[in-house]
N, C-alpha and C positions, 0 to 999 in steps of 0.2 A: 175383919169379922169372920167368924168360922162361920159357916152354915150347913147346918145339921138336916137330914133327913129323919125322918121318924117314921118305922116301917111296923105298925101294930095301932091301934087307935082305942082300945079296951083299957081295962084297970092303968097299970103300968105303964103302955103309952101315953096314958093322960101325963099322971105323974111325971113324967120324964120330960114330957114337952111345957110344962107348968113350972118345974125347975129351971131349964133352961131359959122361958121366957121370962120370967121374974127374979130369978138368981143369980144366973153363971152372966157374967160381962165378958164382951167381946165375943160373943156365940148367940146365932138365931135359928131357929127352927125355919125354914126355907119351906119344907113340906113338909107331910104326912100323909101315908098311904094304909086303905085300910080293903080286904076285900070284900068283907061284912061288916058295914056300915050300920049303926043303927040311927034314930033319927036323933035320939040323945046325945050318938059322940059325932055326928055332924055335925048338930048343933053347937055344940061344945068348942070344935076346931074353927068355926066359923068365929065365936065369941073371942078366940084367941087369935083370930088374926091369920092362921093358917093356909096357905093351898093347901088344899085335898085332889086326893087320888085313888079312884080304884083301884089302881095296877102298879104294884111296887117300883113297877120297871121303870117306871117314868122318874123316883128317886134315883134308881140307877144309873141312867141314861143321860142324867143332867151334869152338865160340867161345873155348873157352880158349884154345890154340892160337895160337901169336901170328906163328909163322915156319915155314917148312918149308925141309928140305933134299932139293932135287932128287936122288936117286942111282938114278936105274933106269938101263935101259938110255937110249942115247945117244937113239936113235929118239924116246924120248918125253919129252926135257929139255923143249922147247920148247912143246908143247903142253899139258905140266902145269904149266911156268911161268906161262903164260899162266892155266889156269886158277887156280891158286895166287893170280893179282895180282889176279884179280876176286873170289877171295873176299876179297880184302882181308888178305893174309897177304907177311908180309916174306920172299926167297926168297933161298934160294941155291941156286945150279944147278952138279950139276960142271959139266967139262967135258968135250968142247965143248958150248954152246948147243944147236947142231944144223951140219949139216953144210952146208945151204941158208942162203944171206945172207938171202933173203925171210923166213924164220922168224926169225932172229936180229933181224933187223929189228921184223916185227911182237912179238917179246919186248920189245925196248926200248921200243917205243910202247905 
């Protein structure tokens, strides 16, 4: 079983954690971290089964955890990716990366 983190909890982190938990086999959503919580997508994560989290880090930090999906806002795709790649966790980032080539850049490397 893969277990996925989910690092954003608005539009698109719904979506992505609602696919995974109804569509993709052999993948579970483990967690979801969000910093601005509303009481709508609490609610919501709570309805899905989800641990929550205020502080990403704690996706980070977890050894089960095998992947994260990037969904915050756009400003910090790239600097969580990054940190993401050094914990040693498989990413997916929406889009875009970041808006800056230099960050996009240092993402790839």
């Amino acid at each position: 079983m893969l277990n996925i983190g989910i690092i954003g909890a608005g539009r698109i982190g719904k979506v992505h954690g609602q696919s995974i938990k109804f569509h993709v086999k052999n993948a579970q959503v483990a967690a979801i971290a969000d910093s601005f919580w509303t009481e709508e997508s609490r609610q919501w994560a709570k309805e899905m089964g989800f641990t929550t989290y205020d502080d990403y880090h704690k996706i980070l930090e977890d050894a089960s955890i095998d992947a994260v999906m990037i969904c915050s806002s756009t400003q910090t795709h790239a600097p969580i990716s990054i940190e993401a790649i050094r914990a040693g966790k498989h990413v997916f980032c929406e889009k875009p990366v970041s808006k800056d080539v230099g960050e996009i850049k240092a993402v790839m490397q």
